[in-house]
C-alpha positions in Angstrom: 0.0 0.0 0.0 1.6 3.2 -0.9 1.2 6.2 0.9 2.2 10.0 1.2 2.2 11.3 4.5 1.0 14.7 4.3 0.2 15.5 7.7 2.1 15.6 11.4 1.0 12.7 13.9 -1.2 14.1 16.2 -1.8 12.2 19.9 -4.9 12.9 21.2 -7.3 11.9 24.0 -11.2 12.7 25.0 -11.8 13.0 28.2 -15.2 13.6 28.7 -18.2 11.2 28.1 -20.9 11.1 25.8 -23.7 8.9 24.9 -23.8 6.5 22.0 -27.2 5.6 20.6 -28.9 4.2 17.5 -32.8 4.5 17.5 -34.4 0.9 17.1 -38.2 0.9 16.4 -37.9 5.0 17.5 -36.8 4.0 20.6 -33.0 5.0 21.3 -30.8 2.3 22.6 -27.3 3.0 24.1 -24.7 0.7 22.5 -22.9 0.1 24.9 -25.6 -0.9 28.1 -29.3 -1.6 26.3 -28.0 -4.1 23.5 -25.9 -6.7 22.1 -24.5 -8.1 18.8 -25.4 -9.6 16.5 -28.8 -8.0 17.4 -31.9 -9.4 15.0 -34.5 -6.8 13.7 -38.0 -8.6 12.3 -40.1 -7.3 9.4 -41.3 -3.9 9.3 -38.8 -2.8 12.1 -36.9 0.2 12.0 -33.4 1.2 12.6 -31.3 4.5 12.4 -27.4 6.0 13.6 -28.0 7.9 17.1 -25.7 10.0 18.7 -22.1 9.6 18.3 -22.6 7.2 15.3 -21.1 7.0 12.2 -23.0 3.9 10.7 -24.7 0.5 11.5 -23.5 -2.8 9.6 -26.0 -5.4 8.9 -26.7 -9.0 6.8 -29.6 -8.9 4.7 -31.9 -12.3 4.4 -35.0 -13.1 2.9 -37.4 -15.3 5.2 -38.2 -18.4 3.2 -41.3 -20.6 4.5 -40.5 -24.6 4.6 -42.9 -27.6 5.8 -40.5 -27.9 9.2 -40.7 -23.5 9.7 -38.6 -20.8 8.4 -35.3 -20.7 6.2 -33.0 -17.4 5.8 -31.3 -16.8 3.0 -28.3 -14.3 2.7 -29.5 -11.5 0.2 -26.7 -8.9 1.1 -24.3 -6.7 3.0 -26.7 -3.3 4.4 -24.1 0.0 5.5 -27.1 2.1 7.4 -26.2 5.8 7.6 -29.8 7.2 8.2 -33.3 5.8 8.6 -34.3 2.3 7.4 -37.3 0.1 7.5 -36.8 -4.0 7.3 -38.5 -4.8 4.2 -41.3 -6.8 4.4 -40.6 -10.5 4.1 -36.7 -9.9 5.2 -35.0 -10.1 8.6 -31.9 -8.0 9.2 -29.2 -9.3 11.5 -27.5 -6.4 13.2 -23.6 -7.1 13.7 -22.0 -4.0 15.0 -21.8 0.0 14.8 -19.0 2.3 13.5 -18.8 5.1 16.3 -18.0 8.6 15.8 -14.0 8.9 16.0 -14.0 11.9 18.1 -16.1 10.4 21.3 -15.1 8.4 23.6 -17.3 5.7 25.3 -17.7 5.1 29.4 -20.2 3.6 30.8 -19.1 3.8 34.6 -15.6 3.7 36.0 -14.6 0.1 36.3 -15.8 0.1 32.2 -13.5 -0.4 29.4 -13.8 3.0 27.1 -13.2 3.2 23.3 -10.5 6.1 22.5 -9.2 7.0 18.6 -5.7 8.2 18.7 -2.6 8.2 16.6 -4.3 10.5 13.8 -2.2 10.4 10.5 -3.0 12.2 7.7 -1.8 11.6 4.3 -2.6 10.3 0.3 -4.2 7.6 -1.4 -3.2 6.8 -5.3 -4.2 4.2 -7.9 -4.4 0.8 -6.4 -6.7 -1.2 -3.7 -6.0 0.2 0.1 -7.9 -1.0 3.5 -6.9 0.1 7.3 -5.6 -1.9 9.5 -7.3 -3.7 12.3 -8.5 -1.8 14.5 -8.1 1.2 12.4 -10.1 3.1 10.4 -9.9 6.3 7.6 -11.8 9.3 7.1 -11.9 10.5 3.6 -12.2 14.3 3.4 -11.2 15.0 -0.7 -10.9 13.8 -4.0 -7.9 15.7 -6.0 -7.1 15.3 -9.3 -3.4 15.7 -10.7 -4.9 17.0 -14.0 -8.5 18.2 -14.7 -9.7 16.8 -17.0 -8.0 13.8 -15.8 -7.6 10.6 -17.8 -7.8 6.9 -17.2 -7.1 4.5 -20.1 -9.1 1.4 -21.4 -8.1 -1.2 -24.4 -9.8 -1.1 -27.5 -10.2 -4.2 -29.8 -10.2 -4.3 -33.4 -13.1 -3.8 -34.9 -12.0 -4.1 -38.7 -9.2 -5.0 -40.9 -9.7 -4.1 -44.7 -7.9 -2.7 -47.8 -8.4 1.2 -48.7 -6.8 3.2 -51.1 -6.1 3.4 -54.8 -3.3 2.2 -57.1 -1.4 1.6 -53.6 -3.5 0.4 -51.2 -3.1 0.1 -47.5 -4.6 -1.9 -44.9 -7.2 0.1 -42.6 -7.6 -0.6 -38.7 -10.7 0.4 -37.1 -10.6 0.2 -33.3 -14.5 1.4 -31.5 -15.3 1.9 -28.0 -18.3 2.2 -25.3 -17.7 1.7 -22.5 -18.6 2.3 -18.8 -15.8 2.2 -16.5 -15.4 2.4 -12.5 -13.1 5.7 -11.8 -13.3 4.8 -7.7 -15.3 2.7 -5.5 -15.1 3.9 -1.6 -16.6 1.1 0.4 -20.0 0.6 -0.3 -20.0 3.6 -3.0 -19.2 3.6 -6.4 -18.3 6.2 -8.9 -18.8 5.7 -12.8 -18.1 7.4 -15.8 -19.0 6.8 -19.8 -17.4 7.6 -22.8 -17.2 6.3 -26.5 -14.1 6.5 -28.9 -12.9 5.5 -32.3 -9.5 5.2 -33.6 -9.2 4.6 -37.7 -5.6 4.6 -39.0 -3.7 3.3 -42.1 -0.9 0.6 -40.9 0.9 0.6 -44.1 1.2 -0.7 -46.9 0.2 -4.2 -48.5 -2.2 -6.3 -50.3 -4.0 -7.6 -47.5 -4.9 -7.7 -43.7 -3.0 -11.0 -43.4 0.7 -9.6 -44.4 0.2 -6.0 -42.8 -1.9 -6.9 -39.8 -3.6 -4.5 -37.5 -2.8 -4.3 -34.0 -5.3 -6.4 -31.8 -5.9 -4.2 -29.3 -5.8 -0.2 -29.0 -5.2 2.4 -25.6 -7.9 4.7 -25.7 -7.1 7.3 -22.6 -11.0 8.4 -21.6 -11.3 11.6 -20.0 -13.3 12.9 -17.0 -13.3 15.8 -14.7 -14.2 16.5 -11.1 -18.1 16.9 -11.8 -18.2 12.8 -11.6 -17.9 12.9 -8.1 -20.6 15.7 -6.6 -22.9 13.7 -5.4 -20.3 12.3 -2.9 -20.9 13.6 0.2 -17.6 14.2 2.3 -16.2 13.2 5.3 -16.5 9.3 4.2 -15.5 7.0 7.3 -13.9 3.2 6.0 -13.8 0.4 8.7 -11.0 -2.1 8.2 -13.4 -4.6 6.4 -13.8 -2.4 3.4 -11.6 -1.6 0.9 -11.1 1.6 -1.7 -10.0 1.0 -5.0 -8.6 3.9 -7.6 -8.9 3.0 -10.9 -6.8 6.7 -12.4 -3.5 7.3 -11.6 -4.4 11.1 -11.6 -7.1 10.2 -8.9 -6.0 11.1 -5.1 -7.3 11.3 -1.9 -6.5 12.9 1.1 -7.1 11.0 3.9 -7.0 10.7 7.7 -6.1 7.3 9.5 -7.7 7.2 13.6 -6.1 4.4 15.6 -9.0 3.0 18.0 -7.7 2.3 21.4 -9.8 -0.1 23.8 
């Protein structure tokens, strides 16, 4: 994983205690002394972030009648960031909650408390990146190195044929549409489309067989900063999802908490 450091490392602690909630069936529940995960939600129940709290993970299943009861069947991954209802039909298995990095949890005074520290800011460039265990990042920009930037995608020949007169040449005509990924960020992802043609001579001969076109073609697509408005910054990434640039003139600036327990 490459990175830039950008920023100093800053050592912090919170020493003052606030209350963590998330609102089940508008009710709000404190994480840390009213429930337990995994937690299970039925049909028609609701769920949303509280307090102090960044975002819930939860598993998906559909309820599927039997002759001996119920089966549940894994339909997906859920990251909960406002209010939800469980879809009819569906049962949602709550596993755990991504807390606000700048609180710290105490229940009482023989309690364990959650504190982030260690804070490292710095850059993210093309490739796959995760934190750490025990770790997680807070993204807070997208930069690009050039606007419009550029990311490139291969082209296959489309045609091979003879143009031309009393000499003629072999022609090589290369077409693209495409949509590509520019970045995914967790459970986000960011697209772009685009469409291009390349149509060159290769030379000269009788034939595609003794002058042969290339098979494939670089076609560098170009996009700007627009793409990625409706991303709504700070993004927070726990150390079970991954980001993944697809660019090289793609960066972001990020900022790494440590969680202490």
């Amino acid at each position: 994983m490459n990175r830039y450091t950008l920023l100093l490392i800053f050592l912090l602690s919170f020493t003052y205690t606030k209350a963590q909630n998330i609102v089940v069936n508008e009710n709000s529940v404190n994480i840390s002394e009213d429930i337990s995960f995994p937690y299970w939600l039925d049909s028609m129940s609701t769920i949303d972030v509280g307090s102090q709290v960044v975002s819930i993970s939860a598993l998906e299943f559909n309820i599927v009648p039997t002759n001996n009861g119920n089966n549940l069947i894994f339909v997906q991954t859920k990251n909960i960031t406002n209010h939800e209802t469980v879809p009819n039909g569906k049962t949602w298995k709550i596993v755990a909650v991504l807390l606000d990095s700048t609180f710290s949890n105490t229940t009482n005074s023989s309690a364990s408390s959650t504190t982030t520290t260690n804070l490292l800011g710095f850059s993210l460039g093309q490739g796959v990146h995760s934190p750490d265990t025990l770790k997680f990042w807070r993204v807070d920009a997208i930069n690009l190195k050039n606007d419009p930037a550029t990311y490139s995608k291969t082209g296959y020949l489309n045609t091979c044929g003879v143009v031309g007169g009393s000499y003629p040449y072999t022609k090589c005509y290369y077409s693209l549409e495409v949509t590509q990924t520019l970045l995914t960020i967790g459970d986000l992802t960011v697209n772009v489309s685009g469409s291009s043609s390349a149509d060159f001579h290769n030379g000269s001969g009788s034939n595609c067989q003794s002058n042969p076109c290339p098979e494939t073609y670089i076609f560098d697509q170009v996009f700007s900063n627009t793409e990625f408005e409706k991303l709504n910054f700070p993004i927070y990434i726990s150390s079970d999802k991954t980001i993944e640039i697809f660019s090289s003139d793609i960066v972001l600036s990020v900022v790494e908490f440590s969680i202490s327990q």
